[in-house]
N, C-alpha and C positions, 0 to 999 in steps of 0.2 A: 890569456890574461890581458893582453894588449884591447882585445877587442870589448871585454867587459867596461873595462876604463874606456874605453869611449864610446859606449852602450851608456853608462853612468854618465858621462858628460853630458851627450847629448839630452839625455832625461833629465839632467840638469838645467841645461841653456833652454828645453824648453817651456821648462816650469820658471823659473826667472823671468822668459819673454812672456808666457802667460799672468805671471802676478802683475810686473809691470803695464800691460796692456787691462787688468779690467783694476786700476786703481786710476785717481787725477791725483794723487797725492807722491812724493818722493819715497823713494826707498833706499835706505843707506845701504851702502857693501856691505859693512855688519853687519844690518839686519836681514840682509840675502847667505851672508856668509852661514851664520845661523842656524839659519831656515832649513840650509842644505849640507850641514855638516862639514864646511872644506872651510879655506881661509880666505880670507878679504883679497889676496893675490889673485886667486883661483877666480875669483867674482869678476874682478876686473881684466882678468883675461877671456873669460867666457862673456862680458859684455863688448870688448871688442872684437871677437869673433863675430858676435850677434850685428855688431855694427858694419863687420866687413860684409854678411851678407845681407848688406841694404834694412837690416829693422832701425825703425826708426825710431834710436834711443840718443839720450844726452844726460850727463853728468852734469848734473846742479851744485851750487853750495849745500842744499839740502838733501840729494843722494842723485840717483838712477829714475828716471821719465821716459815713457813711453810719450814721444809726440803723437796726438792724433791730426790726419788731414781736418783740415778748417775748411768748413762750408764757407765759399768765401760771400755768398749773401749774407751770411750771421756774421763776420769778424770781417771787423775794419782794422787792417795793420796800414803801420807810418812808419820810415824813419826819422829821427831827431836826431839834433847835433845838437850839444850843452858844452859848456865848462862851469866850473868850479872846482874849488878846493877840495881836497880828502875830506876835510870837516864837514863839507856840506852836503858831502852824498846821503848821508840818511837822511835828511832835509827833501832833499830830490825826489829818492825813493817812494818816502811817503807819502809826497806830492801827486807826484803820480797814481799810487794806488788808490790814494783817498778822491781820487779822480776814476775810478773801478777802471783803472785802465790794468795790463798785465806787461810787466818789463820781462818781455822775453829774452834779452841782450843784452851786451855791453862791446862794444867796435873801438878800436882804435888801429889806425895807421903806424905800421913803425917801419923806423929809418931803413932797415935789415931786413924783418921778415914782410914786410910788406900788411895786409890786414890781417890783424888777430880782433878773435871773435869768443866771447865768454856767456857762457849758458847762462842767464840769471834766472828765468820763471819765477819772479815774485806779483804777486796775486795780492797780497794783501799785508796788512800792518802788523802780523806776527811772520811771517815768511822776510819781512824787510828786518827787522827785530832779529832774527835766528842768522840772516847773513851780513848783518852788523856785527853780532859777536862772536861770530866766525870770523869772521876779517881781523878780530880783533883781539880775541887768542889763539888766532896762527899766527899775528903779526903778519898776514901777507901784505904785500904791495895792491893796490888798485891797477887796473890797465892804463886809468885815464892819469897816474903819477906818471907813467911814461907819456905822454904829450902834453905835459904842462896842462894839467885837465880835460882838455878837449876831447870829449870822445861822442860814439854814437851809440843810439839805442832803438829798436825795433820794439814797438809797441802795439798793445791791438786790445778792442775792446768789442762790446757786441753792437756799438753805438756810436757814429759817425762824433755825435753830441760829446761825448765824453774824452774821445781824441781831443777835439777842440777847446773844451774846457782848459785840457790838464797842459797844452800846449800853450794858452792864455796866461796860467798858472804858471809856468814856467817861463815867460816873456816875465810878467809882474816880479817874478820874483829874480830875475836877470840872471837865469841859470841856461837858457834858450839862445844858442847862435844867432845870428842871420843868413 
């Protein structure tokens, strides 16, 4: 019995790494939970299993991502440092993507744990939109409410131009450290 259960696991975990890998789009727990007949628990422990051995997945506001390696000829990433207010992240957000850049992060420095680092991959102005109103019917906290704003974000786009733009845009609009 024991071994069937984790004959089914596995045929599990590798159909979950296979859906994940040939989609670019998020896939919630629920909708893997689903998929494979067990619960949202089950999902999130067979994706951290999948994550202990080295696949390369990340939990979004919008579900489960297979990262793919970036050609780094094609993708220009940067770090940025910003502050602003709670108010003004969705402001931010769609700055940047309206700039087709991709916020893959959110960084902040804390007193205790030292860097915490939060999956963003918003791509564009419905993805910034969906973790708006997530934010905002869980009532969570932001990272950057813990540093009095300040935080950082890992950005990347297929266009050196477009970094630059969306960094200019964000100087203008005084959202951009020094």
């Amino acid at each position: 019995m024991v071994t069937t259960k984790k004959i089914l696991g596995e045929e599990r975990r590798n159909l979950i790494a296979n859906w994940l890998k040939t989609t670019n789009k998020p896939i919630t727990g629920n909708e893997l939970a689903e998929k494979t007949g067990v619960s949202r628990q089950v999902i999130v422990q067979d994706i951290s299993i999948l994550k202990a051995r080295n696949y390369p997945l990340i939990a979004t506001a919008q579900g489960y991502m297979y990262i793919r390696a970036a050609n780094e000829e094609q993708t220009v990433k940067q770090v940025i440092a910003c502050q602003h207010t709670p108010e003004e992240t969705e402001e931010e957000l769609l700055l940047l993507v309206d700039h087709r850049v991709t916020i893959r992060d959110v960084m902040i420095e804390h007193p205790i744990y030292g860097d915490l680092t939060g999956s963003l991959m918003l791509n564009n102005r419905n993805d910034v939109k969906l973790f708006i109103e997530k934010m905002r019917n869980t009532k969570a906290a932001l990272l950057s409410e813990l540093t009095e704003g300040v935080h950082l974000h890992t950005i990347e786009a297929d266009r050196k131009e477009h970094i630059e733009e969306a960094i200019n845009a964000l100087k203008q609009r005084g959202f951009l450290l020094n």
